[in-house]
VONU-220926 format. One record per residue (C-alpha): residue number from 1; x, y, z. Coordinates in Angstrom, 1 decimal. Example, Ala and Ser with C-alpha at 12.3 -4.5 7.8 and 13.67 -1.06 7.14 Angstrom:
  seq       x       y       z
    1    12.3    -4.5     7.8
    2    13.7    -1.1     7.1
// end
This chain:
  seq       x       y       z
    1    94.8   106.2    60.7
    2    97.5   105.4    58.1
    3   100.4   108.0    58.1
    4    99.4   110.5    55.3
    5   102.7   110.7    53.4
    6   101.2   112.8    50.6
    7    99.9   115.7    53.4
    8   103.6   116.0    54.6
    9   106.7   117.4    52.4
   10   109.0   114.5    51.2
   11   111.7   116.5    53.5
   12   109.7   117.2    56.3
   13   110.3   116.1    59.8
   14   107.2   116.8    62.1
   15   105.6   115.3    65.8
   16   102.2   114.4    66.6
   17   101.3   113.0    69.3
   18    98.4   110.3    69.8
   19    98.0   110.8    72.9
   20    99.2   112.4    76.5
   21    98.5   115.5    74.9
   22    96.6   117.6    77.2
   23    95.7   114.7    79.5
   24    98.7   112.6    81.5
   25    97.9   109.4    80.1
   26    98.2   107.0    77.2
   27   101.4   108.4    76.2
   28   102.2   107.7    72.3
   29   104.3   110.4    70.3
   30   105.4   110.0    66.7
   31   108.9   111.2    65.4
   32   108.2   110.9    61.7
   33   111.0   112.0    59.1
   34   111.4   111.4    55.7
   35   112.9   107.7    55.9
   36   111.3   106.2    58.9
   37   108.5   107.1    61.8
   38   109.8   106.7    65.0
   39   107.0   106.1    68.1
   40   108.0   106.9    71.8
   41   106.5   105.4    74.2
   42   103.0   103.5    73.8
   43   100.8   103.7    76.9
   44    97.0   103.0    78.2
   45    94.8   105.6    78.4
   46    94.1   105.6    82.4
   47    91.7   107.5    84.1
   48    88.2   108.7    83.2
   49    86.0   106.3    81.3
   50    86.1   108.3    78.4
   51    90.0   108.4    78.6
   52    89.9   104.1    79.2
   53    87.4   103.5    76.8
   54    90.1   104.5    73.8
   55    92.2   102.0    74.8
   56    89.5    99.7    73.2
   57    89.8   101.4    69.8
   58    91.2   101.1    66.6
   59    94.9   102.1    66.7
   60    95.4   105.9    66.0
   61    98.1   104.8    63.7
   62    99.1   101.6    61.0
   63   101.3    99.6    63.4
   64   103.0    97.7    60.3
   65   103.7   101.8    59.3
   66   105.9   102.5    62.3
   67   109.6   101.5    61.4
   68   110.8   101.9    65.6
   69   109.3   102.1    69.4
   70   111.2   103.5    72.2
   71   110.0   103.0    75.6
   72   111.3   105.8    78.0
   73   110.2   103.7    81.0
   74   108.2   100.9    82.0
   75   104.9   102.5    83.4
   76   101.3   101.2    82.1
   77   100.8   104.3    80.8
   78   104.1   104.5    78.7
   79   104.2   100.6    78.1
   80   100.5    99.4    78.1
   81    99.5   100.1    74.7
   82   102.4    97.6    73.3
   83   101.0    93.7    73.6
   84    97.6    95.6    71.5
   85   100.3    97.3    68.6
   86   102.5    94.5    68.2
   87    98.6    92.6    67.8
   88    97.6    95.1    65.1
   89   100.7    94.6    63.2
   90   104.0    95.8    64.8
   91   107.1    94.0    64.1
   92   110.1    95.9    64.6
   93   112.5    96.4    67.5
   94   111.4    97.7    70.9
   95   114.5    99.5    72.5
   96   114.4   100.4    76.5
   97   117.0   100.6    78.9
   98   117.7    97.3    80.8
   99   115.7    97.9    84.1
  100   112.8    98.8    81.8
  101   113.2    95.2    79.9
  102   112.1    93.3    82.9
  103   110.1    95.8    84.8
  104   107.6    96.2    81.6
  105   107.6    92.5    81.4
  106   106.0    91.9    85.2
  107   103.6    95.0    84.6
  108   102.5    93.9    81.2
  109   101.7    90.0    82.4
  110   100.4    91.5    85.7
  111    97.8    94.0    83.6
  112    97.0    91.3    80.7
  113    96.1    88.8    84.4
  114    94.1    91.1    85.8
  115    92.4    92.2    82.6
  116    91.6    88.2    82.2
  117    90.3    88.3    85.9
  118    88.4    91.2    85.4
  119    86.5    89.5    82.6
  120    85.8    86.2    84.4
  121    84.7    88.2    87.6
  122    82.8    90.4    85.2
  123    80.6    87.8    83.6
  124    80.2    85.4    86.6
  125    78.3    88.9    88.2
  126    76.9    90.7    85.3
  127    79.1    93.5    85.8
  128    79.4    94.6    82.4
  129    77.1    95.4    80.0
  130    79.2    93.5    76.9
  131    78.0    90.0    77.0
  132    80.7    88.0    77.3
  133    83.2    90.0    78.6
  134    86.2    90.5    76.8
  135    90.1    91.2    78.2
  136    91.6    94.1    76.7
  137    94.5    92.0    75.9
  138    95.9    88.4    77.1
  139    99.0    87.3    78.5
  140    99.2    85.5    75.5
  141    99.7    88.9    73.8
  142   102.1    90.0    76.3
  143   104.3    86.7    75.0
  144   104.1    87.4    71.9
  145   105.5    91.1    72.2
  146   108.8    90.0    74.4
  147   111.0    88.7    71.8
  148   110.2    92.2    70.2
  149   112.3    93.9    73.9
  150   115.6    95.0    72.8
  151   117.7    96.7    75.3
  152   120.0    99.6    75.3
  153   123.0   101.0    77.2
  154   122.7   104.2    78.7
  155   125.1   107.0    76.6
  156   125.2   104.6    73.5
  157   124.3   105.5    70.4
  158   121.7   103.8    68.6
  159   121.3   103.9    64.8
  160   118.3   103.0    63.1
  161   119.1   104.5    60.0
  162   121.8   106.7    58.2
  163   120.1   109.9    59.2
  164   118.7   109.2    62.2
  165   120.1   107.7    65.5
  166   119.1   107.8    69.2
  167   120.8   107.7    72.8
  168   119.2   107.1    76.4
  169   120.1   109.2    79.2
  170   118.2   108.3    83.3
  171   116.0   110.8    83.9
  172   115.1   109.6    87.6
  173   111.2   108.5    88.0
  174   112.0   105.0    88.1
  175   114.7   103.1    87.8
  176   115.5   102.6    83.9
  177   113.4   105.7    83.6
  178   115.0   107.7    80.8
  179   115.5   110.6    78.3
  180   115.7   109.6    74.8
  181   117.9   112.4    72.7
  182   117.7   111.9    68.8
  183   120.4   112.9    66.4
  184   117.6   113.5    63.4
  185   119.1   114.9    60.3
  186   121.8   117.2    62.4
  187   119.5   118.3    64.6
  188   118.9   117.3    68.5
  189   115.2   116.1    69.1
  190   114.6   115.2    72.9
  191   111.9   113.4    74.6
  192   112.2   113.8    78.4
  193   110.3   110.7    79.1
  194   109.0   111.7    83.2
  195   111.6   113.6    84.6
  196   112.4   112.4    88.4
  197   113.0   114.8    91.3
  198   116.2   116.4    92.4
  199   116.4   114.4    95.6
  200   115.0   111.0    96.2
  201   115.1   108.2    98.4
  202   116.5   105.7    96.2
  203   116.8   107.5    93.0
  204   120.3   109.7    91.7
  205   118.9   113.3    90.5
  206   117.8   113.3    85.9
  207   121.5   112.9    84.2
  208   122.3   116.8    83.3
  209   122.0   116.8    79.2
  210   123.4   119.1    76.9
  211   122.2   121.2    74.5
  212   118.5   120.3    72.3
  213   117.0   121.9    68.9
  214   113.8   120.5    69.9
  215   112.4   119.5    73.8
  216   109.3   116.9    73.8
  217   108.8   117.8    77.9
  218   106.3   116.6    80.1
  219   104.1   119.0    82.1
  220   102.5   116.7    84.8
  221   103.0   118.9    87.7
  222   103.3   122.4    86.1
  223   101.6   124.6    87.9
  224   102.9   123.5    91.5
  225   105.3   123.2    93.7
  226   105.5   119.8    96.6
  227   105.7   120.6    99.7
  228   108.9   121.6   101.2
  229   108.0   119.8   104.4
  230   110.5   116.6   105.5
  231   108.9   114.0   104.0
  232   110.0   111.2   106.1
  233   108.8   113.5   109.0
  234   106.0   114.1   107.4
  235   104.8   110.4   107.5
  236   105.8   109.9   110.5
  237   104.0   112.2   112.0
  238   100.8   111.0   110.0
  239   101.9   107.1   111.1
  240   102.5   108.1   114.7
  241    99.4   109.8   115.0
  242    96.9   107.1   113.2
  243    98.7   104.7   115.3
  244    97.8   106.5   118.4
  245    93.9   106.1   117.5
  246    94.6   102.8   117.0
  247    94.0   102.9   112.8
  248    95.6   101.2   109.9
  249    97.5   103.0   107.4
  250    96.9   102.4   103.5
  251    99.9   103.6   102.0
  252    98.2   103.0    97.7
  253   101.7   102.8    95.8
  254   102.7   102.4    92.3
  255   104.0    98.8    92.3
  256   107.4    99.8    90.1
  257   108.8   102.9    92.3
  258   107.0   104.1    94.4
  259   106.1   101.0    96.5
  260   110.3   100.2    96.9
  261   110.8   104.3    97.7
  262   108.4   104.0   100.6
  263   109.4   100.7   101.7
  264   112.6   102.2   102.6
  265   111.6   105.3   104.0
  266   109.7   103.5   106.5
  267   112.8   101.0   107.5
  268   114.4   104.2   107.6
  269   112.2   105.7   110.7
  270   112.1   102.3   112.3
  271   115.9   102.7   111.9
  272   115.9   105.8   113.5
  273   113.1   105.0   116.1
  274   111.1   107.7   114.7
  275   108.1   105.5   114.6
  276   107.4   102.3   116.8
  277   109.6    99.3   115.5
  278   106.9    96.3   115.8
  279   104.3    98.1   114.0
  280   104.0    95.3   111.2
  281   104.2    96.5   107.6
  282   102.8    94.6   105.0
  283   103.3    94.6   100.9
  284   100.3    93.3    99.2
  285   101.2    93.5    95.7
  286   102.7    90.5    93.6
  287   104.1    93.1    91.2
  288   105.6    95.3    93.6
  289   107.3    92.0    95.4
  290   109.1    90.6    91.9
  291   109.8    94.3    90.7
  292   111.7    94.6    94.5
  293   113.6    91.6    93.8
  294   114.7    92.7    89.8
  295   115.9    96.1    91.0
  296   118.2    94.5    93.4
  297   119.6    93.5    90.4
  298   120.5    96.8    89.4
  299   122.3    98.6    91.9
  300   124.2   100.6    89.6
  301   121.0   103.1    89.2
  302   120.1   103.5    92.5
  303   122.3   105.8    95.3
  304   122.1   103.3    98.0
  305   124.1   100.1    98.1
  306   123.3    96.6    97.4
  307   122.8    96.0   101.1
  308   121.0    99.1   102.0
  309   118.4    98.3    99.0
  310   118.2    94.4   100.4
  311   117.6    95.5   104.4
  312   114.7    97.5   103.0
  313   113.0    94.4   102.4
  314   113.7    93.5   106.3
  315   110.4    93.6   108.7
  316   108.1    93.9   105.7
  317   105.7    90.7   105.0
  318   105.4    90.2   101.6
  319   101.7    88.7   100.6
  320   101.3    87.0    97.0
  321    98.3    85.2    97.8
  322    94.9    86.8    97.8
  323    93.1    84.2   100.1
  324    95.9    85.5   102.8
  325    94.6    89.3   101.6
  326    91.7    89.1   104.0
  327    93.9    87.3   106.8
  328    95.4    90.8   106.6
  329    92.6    92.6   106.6
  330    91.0    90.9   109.3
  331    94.7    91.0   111.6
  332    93.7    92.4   115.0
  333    95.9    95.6   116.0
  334    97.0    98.6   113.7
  335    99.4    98.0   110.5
  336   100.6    99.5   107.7
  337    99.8    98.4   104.1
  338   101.0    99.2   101.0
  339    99.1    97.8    98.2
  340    98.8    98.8    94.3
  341    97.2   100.2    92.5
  342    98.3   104.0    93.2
  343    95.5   106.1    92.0
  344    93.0   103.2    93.4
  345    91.8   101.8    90.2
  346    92.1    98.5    90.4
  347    94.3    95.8    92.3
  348    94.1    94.4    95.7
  349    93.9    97.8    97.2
  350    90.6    97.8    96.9
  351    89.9    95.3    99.2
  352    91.8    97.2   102.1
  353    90.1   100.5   101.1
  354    85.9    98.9   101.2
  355    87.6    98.3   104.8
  356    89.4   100.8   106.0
  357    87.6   104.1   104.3
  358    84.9   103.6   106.8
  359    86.6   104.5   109.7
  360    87.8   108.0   110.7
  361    90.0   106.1   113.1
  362    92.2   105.4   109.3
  363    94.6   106.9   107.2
  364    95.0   106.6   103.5
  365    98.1   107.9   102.4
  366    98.2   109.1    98.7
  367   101.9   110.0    97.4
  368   101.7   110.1    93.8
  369    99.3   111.9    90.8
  370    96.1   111.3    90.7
  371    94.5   111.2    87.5
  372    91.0   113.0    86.9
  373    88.0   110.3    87.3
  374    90.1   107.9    89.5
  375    89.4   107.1    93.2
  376    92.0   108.9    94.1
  377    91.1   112.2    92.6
  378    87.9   111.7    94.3
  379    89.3   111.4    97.9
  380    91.6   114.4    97.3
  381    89.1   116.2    96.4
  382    86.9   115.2    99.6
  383    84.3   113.0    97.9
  384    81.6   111.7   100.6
  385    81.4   108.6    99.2
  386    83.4   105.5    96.9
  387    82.5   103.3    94.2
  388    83.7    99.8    94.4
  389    82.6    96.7    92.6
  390    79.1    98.1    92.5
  391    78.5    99.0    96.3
  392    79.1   102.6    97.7
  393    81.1   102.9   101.1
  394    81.4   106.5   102.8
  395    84.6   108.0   102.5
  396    85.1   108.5   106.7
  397    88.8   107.8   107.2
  398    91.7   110.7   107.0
  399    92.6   111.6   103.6
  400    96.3   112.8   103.8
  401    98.9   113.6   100.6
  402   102.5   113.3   101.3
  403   103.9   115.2    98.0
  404   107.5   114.8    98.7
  405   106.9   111.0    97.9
  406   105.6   111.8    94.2
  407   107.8   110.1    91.3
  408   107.4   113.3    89.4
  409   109.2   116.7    89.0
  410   107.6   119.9    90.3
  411   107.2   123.0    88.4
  412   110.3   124.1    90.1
  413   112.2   121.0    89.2
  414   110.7   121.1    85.7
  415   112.2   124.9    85.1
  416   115.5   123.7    86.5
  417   115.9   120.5    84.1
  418   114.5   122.7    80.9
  419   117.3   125.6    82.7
  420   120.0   123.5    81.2
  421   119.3   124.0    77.8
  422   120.8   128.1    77.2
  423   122.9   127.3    74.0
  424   120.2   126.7    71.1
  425   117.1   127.8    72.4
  426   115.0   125.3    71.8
  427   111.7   125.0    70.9
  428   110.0   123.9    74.0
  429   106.4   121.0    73.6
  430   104.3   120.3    76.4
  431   102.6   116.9    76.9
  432   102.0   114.3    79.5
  433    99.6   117.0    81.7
  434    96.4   118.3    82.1
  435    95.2   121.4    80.8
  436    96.0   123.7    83.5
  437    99.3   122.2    84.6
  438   100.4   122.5    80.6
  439    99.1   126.2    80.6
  440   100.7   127.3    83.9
  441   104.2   125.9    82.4
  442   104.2   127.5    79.0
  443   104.0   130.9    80.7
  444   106.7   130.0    83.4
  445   108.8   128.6    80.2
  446   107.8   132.2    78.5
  447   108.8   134.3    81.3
  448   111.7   132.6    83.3
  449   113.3   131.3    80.1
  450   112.7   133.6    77.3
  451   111.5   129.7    75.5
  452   108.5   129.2    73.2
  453   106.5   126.5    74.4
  454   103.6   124.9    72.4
  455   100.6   122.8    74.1
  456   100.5   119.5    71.8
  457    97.2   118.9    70.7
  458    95.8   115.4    69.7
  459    96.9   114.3    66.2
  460    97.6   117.5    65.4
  461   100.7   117.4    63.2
  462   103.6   120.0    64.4
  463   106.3   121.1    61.5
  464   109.5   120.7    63.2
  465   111.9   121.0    60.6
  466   112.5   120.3    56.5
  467   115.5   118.5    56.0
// end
């Protein structure tokens, strides 16, 4: 859809938000004002076919319309979206912090590969039902969105017109992950982006902000709290005691993140002798390798040193090749693997999971959200049986979640970060969550914080302010 500039008062500054409203995906929230429409963020829709099917769509919104994107952070379903928008029509800057730059450059060109894979594999076995079968987008895309990247220094101020300026603030998540807090016509609009926890592994704690007119907040884990359970104690004791049946491990991880947070967590306990030292640990992820070796890189956002975040990397074989994938697979002895993608959707993963699911002797180890209508979802939620690449395999091995290992604020953590707001007031909107997460907030918001907090609805246009 165009933007309707007749519907809105010339003076009128309003969000709507085309998506990650009421789901956690696809993320894509318009600023518009009277001089220029702002977009944060512009993810894939992940998911549930219904939710993945979108992506496929016309945009929700003229591309050529939008006069700035800002990407919080550099996940598929923040970044995803962009190669298709700068396709239909977007020319203008793309501002991120610096990690962001070249951590949404490997995820993009990973996703547009496997998209191109997926098609070839698709119409060499008659997988789909679209004759032939299409990419969603090609690297080629991905290329020609780059030169677009523009990056940003944290706690600078960025004008992209006389009433209307921006700044970035880390938010923890992942590292570039950040706020973004508009100065809009005198008042404070701020997009959280996906606030981090207060205690990470590898991560400092979101940068305490000041005071906002207007909060954009996600919701994803709203109504609940992670466990308050020693995490690294926590997998070891799962580790230890799949070792001890002689099992693998399958440790699914989000390539940019989670992946590096667990790989030092487990050099930790080897450290500490908590688990047995020559247990081999493998990374089977491309992405996860090259996104390991650009964070190094960037030491400044982490809170361990250059040579703590390097000896992570020590003891861990890093695979790049597929063909060497089912050498892995086929190693003699227990191991531990982590391979993307996190909510099982896709990725070399799969592979280790058609083997290892069938055996109660196994662990998989899931650490981050699952989405409804992924595999992962599924085996939280006990399924018998998986889907993959046509065939059913029974889901026998042990299912275990390790929630202090998510990249994501609990509802706790959530109420803290909103806490710091008592000046203003301000006018609290959910997105980024599902239904009942969203709900559980607003009335926590209500009660603990004497805040009004509204649920955004799809498209639905929200009056913010006239100007």
């Amino acid at each position: 859809m165009d933007i309707d500039k007749k519907a809105n008062p010339a003076n009128a500054v309003y969000l709507q938000s085309l998506g990650a409203a009421g789901t956690v995906t696809g993320s894509k929230h318009l600023l518009a004002t009277p001089d220029i429409t702002i977009m944060v963020d512009c993810g894939l829709f992940q998911g549930i076919k219904a939710l993945r099917e979108r992506n496929w769509e016309k945009p929700p919104v003229n591309p050529a319309e939008i006069g700035a994107l800002i990407l919080t952070h550099a996940h598929l379903d923040h970044c995803g979206y962009i190669p298709l928008f700068v396709k239909n029509g977007y020319h203008k800057p793309i501002y991120m912090s610096r990690p962001t730059r070249d951590l949404a450059e490997i995820i993009l060109r990973d996703c547009a590969k496997l998209q191109e894979e997926d098609a070839v594999r698709a119409n060499r076995h008659g997988f789909s039902k679209h004759h032939p079968a299409q990419p969603l987008y090609t690297v080629a895309d991905v290329e020609a969105a780059l030169p677009l990247f523009k990056v940003c220094d944290t706690e600078t101020t960025v004008k992209l017109n006389e009433h209307v300026s921006f700044e970035f603030y880390p938010c923890g998540h992942i590292a570039g992950a950040c706020s973004a807090k508009f100065n809009c016509y005198g008042k404070t609009v701020l997009f959280s982006g996906d606030i981090g926890r207060e205690y990470s592994e590898l991560l400092p704690a979101p940068e305490p902000l000041a005071d906002a007119d207007f909060v954009i907040m996600e919701s994803t884990y709203g109504d609940r709290l992670h466990s308050s359970a020693d995490t690294a104690q926590e997998l070891a004791m799962v580790i230890n005691d799949t070792l001890f049946h002689k099992g693998n491990i399958l440790i699914p991880c989000f390539a940019v993140g989670r992946a590096q947070e667990v790989m030092h967590l487990i050099y930790r306990l080897k450290q500490q002798k908590t688990i047995p030292a020559p247990v081999p640990v493998f990374l089977d992820s491309p992405m996860a390798a090259s996104a390991g070796k650009v964070l190094l890189h960037y030491p400044e956002w982490f809170i361990i040193d250059e040579k703590e975040c390097a000896r992570m990397f020590s003891g861990v074989t890093i695979n790049e090749d597929y063909e060497h994938t089912k050498q892995i697979i086929k190693q003699r002895g227990s191991k531990i693997v982590l391979a993307a993608s996190g909510m099982l959707t896709g990725g070399r993963v799969l592979e280790y999971l058609k083997h290892d699911l069938t055996d109660a002797r196994n662990t998989i180890v899931l650490i981050g959200f699952q989405a409804e209508g992924t595999r992962g979802r599924a085996l939280l939620n006990r399924t018998h049986e998986i889907k993959i690449h046509g065939k059913y395999y029974p889901a026998k091995a042990q299912i275990k979640e390790i929630e202090g290992l998510s990249a994501h604020a609990d509802q706790r953590e959530l109420l803290n970060w909103l806490g710091q707001f008592k000046v203003k007031s301000p006018k609290v909107y959910l997105v980024h969550g599902e239904p009942c997460a969203q709900d559980a907030l607003r009335i926590k918001i209500n009660d603990d914080l004497n805040l009004k907090a509204v649920l955004m609805k799809e498209f639905q246009k929200e009056l913010l302010f006239n100007v």
